[in-house]
N, C-alpha and C positions, 0 to 999 in steps of 0.2 A: 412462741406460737407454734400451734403442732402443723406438720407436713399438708400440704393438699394439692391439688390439682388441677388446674384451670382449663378450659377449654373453649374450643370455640370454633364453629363452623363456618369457613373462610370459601372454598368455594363447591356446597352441596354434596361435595361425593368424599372428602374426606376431612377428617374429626384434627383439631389441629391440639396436641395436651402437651405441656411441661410440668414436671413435677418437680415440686421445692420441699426441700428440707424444712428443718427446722429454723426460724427465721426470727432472729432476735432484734429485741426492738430497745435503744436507749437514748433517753432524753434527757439533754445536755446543753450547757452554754459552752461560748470559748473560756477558756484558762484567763486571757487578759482582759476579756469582755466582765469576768466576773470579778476579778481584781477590782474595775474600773465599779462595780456594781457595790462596790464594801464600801467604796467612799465617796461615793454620792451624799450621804450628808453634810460632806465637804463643799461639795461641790455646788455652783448656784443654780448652772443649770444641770440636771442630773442627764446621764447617757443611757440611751435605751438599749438593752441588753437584750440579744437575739440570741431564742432559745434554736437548740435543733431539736430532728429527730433524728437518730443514726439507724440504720435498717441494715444488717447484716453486719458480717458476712456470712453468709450461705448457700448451702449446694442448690443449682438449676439444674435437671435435668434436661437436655437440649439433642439429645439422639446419638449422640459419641458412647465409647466405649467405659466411659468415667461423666460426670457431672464435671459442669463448670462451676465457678464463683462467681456470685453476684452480690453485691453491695448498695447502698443508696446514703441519700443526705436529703433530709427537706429540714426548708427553714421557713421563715416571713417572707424570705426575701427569693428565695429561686430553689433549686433541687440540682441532684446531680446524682446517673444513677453508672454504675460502674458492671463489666462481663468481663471476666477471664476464664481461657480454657478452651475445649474441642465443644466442637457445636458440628451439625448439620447445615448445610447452608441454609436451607429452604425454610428450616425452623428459625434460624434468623431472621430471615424476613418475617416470618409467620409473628414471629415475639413481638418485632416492630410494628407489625401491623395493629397487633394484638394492643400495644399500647399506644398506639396513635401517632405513631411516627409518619408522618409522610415525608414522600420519597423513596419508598422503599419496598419493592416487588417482589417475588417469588417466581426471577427468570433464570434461577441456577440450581445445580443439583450436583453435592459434593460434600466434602468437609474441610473443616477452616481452626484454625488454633488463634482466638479471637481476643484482646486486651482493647476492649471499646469504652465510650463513656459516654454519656447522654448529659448535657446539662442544661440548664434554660432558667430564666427568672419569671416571674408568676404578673409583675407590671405590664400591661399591654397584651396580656397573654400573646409574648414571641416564640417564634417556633424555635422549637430543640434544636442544639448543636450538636453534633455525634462528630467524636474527634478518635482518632486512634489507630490501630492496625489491627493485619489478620492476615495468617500463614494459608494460604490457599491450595489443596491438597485435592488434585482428582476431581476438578470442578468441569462441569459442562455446561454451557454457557451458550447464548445466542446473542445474536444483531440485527436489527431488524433490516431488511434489505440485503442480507447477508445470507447465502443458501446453505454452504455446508455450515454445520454449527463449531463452535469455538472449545475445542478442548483443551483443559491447563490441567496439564502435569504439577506445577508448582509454578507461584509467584506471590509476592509480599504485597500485599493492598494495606495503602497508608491515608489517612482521612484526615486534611487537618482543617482549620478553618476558609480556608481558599480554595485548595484544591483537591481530587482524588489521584494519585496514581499508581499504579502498577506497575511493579520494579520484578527484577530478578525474574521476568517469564519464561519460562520452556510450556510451550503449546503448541497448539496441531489445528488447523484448517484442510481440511480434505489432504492433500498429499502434502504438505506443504509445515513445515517445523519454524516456528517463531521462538526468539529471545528478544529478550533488550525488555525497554519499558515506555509507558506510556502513560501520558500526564492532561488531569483537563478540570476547569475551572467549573467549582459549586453553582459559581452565579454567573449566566450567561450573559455578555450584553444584547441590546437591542436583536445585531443582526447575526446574534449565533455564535456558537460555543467553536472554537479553536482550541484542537487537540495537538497538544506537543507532543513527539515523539524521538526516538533512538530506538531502531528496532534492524533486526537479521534474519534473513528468510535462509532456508538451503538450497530451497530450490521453487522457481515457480514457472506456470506456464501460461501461452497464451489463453489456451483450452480454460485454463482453472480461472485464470481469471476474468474470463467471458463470464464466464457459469456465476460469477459471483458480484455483476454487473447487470446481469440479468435475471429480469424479476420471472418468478415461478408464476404460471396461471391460478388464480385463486379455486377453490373449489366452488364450482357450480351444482345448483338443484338439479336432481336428476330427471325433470321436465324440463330442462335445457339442453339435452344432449344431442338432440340433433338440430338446434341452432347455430348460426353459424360462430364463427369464437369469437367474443370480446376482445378489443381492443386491450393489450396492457400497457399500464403507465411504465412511467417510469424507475429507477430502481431509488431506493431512499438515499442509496451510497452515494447516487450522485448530489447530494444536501449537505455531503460532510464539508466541513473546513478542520484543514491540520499543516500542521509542518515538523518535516524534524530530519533526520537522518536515516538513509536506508542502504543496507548492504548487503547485496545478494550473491549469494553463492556459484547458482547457476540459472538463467534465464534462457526458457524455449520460447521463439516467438514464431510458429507455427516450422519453416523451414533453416531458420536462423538461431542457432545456441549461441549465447554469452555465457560469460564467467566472472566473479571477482569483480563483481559491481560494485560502486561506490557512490552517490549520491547525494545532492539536499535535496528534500521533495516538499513545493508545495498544493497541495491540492485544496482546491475552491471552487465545490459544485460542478463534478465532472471535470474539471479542467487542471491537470494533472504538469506540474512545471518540475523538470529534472537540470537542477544546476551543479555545474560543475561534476557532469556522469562519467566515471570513469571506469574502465571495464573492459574484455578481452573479449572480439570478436572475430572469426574467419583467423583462429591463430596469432591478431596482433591483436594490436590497441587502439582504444577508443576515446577520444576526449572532447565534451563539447556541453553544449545545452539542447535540450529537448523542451517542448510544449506537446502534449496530448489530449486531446480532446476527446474523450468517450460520452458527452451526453448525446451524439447522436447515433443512428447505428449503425453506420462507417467511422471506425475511430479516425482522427484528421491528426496531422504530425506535420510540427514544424522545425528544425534540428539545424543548427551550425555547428561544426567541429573540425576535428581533427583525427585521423584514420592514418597510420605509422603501420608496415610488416604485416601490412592481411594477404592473406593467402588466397592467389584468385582460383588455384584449386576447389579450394573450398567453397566460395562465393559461388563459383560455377555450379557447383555440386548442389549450392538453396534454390540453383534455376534446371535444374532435374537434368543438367547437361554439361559433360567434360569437355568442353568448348574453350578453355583457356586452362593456361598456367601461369606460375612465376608469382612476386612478389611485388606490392604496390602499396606507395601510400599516396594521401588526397586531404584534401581540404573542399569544405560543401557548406552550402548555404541555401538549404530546402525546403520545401514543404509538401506533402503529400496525403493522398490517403487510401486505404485498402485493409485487407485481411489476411496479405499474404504476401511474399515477396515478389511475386509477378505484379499484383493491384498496384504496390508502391511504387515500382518501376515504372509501369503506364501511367502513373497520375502524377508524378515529381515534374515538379519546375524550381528552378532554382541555377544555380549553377555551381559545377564540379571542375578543381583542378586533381589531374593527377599526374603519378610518376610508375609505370610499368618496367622490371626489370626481369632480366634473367628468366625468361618460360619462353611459352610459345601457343600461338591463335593454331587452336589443333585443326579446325576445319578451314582453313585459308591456300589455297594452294597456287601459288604464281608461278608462271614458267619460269625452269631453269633455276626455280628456289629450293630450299632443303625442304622436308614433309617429314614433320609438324611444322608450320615456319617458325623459326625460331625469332623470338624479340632478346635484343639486350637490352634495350633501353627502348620508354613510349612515353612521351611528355605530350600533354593538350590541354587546354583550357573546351571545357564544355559548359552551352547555353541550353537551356530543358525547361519548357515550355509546353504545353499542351499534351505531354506525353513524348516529344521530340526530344530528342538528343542531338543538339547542333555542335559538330566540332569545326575548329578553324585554325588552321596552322600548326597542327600536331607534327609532332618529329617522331620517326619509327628508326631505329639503327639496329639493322639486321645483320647478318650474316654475309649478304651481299651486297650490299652498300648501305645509304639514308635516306630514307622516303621521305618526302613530304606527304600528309593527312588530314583532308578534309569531306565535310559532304553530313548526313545527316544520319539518324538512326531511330526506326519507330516501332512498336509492338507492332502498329498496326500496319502504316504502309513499309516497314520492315528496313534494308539497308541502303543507302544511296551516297556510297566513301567512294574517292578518288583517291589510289596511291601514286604519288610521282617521284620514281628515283634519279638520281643524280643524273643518269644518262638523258634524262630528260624522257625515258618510257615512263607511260599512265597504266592504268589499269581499273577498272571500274569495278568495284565492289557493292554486290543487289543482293537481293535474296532475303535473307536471314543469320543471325548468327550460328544456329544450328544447320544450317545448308544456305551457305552462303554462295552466290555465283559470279566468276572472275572473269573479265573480256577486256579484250585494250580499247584504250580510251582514246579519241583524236584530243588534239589541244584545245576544238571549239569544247567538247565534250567536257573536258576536265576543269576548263574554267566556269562551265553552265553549274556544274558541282559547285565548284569555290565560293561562285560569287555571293555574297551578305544575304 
């Protein structure tokens, strides 16, 4: 059959054409089908002998630097049509479209090294099965609900009957570098498609991923511009269901960096569950479970763990003030919510054990103490409730003897601790952490602190 060229106007502004070779056509039985066809006069009842027609193989032109191979099979009974080679993404879709394939768009733009197959049977007229793979090379890509768009350097897209997934990724979201792979079912059930995954980020941040949580203003007619602004919905991301494994390299959460995240995450329509997170923050380590709630717009956090060697330098440093030192670990069973580590601060209740060693409370100044006051040791159980920090029977071992520590601590109405050392001297601590103010206490005074 001589060369020619198909075309077709897909959406008004531009011409979509593949050109085919030469396209040979041969009509044929099976080898044992025709066996079976000689001796049929044998036979009582005879076997019905199903002809093909074989279509190819032949060059498709598809926008690569070379033509691909295309092939086919039609019988009585089904077809099956076969793509090997470099294609253009978009003309795939375009070809698919072209032949009636549904399920298949023109939301990318790149090149692919393609080994696909189409097959279906002609009973019921059922829809096509397209099974196979495809080398994905320089593809850019989008998500609906998703603001910066999706760039793949390289990843292996595999189709088989059940599922689609994407293996071997190196891609790019705004700053942000992904591998690993991701897997998701042809046929959804009822209540939605669950996306498996194994995936590595390098780096991510709060900022970015605000921006990708939140939905962009649509474009308005320009006789609405000085109306007041439409409400926006909300983002599509919060609709996904997935689970699978996530390892991050380095996480900014506005004044707080982590590192060397680890992970199982599932997420279920905004509601984000991090089991078993483990991860290096303020210098130590992290281990616990997380829930995250982003569909409203304060994200809400509920977290039990484990915190080993964090550096209250460093903590001190996410509250924009060198107000302590030394080294602390804790145990916590929280929930809060905010945008930043002061918001989470004022809105945690829950309760904190911890163990303070080796620094010193740099703005605390007691008479007749060293300046910084130095801590060796600071053990307490804390109650946090409304924004309140209530501690009760803390032990302080300074430099000058053993405090006892109680009394409370608020953003708002600020410090109200009682220190008593062994000699049986009190000391009232008001103020602030960041200017905190010391005055002696009487014993009615210290017990008015203590009491539940």
């Amino acid at each position: 059959m001589p060369g020619r060229a198909a075309r077709r106007d897909l959406d008004r502004s531009e011409a979509f054409e593949v050109a085919f070779g030469d396209v040979p056509l041969v009509w044929k039985a099976d080898e044992t089908q025709t066996k079976a066809g000689k001796a049929r006069s044998k036979q009582k009842d005879p076997e019905i002998v199903e002809a093909r027609l074989q279509i190819g193989p032949f060059p498709l032109a598809m926008g690569a630097s070379a033509p691909a191979t295309a092939a086919g099979l039609l019988s009585a009974s089904g077809y099956r049509f076969s793509l090997r080679g470099d294609t253009e993404v978009k003309n795939l879709y375009r070809l698919a479209n072209t032949l009636g394939l549904s399920g298949f768009r023109p939301v990318a733009d790149g090149s692919a090294g393609v080994d696909v197959s189409v097959s279906g049977v002609w009973q019921g007229f059922a829809a096509p099965e397209a099974v196979g793979t495809a080398q994905l090379r320089n593809v850019r890509t989008g998500m609906r609900g998703l603001n910066p768009p999706i760039e793949i350097a390289s990843a292996t897209l595999k189709v088989d009957p059940e599922t689609v997934s994407l293996e071997k990724i190196a891609a790019q979201t705004g700053d942000t570098r992904w591998s690993g792979a991701v897997r998701a079912p042809r046929r959804c059930a009822p209540d939605g498609c669950v996306f498996q995954f194994d995936l590595g980020a390098d780096e991510l941040s709060s900022g970015g991923l605000a921006e990708w949580f939140t939905p962009r203003p649509a474009k308005r007619p320009w006789y609405r511009i000085l109306t007041s602004r439409e409400q926006q919905g909300k983002s599509p991301l919060l609709g996904i269901q997935a689970r699978g494994r996530l390892v991050i390299n380095r996480l900014s959460l506005r004044e707080v960096d982590a590192s060397h995240i680890v992970t199982q995450v599932t997420l279920d329509r905004g509601k984000i569950e991090l089991t078993g997170l483990r991860g290096q923050v303020f210098q130590g380590t992290h281990q616990g479970d997380w829930v995250i709630d982003v569909s409203a717009m304060t994200p809400r956090y509920q977290a039990q763990g484990r915190l080993q060697n964090v550096s209250m330098t460093q903590m001190s440093a996410a509250m924009n003030d060198a107000w302590v030192s030394g080294t602390a670990d804790g145990e916590f069973d929280l929930t809060t919510s905010g945008v930043n580590f002061s918001d989470l601060l004022a809105h945690a209740e829950g309760a904190l054990q911890f163990t303070m060693r080796n620094g010193t409370l740099v703005r605390l100044e007691l008479p007749d103490a060293a300046k910084p006051f130095p801590v060796h040791l600071f053990a307490a159980n804390v109650k946090i409730k409304n924004g309140t920090w209530k501690l009760n029977t803390g032990k302080l071992e300074s430099r000058d003897g053993i405090y006892q520590v109680s009394g409370t601590a608020s953003p708002v109405s600020g410090l109200n601790l009682i220190l008593t050392r062994g000699d049986e001297q009190s000391w009232n601590i008001t103020g602030t952490l960041l200017k905190p103010n010391v005055a002696h206490a009487t014993r009615t005074e210290a017990r008015t602190v203590v009491k539940p």
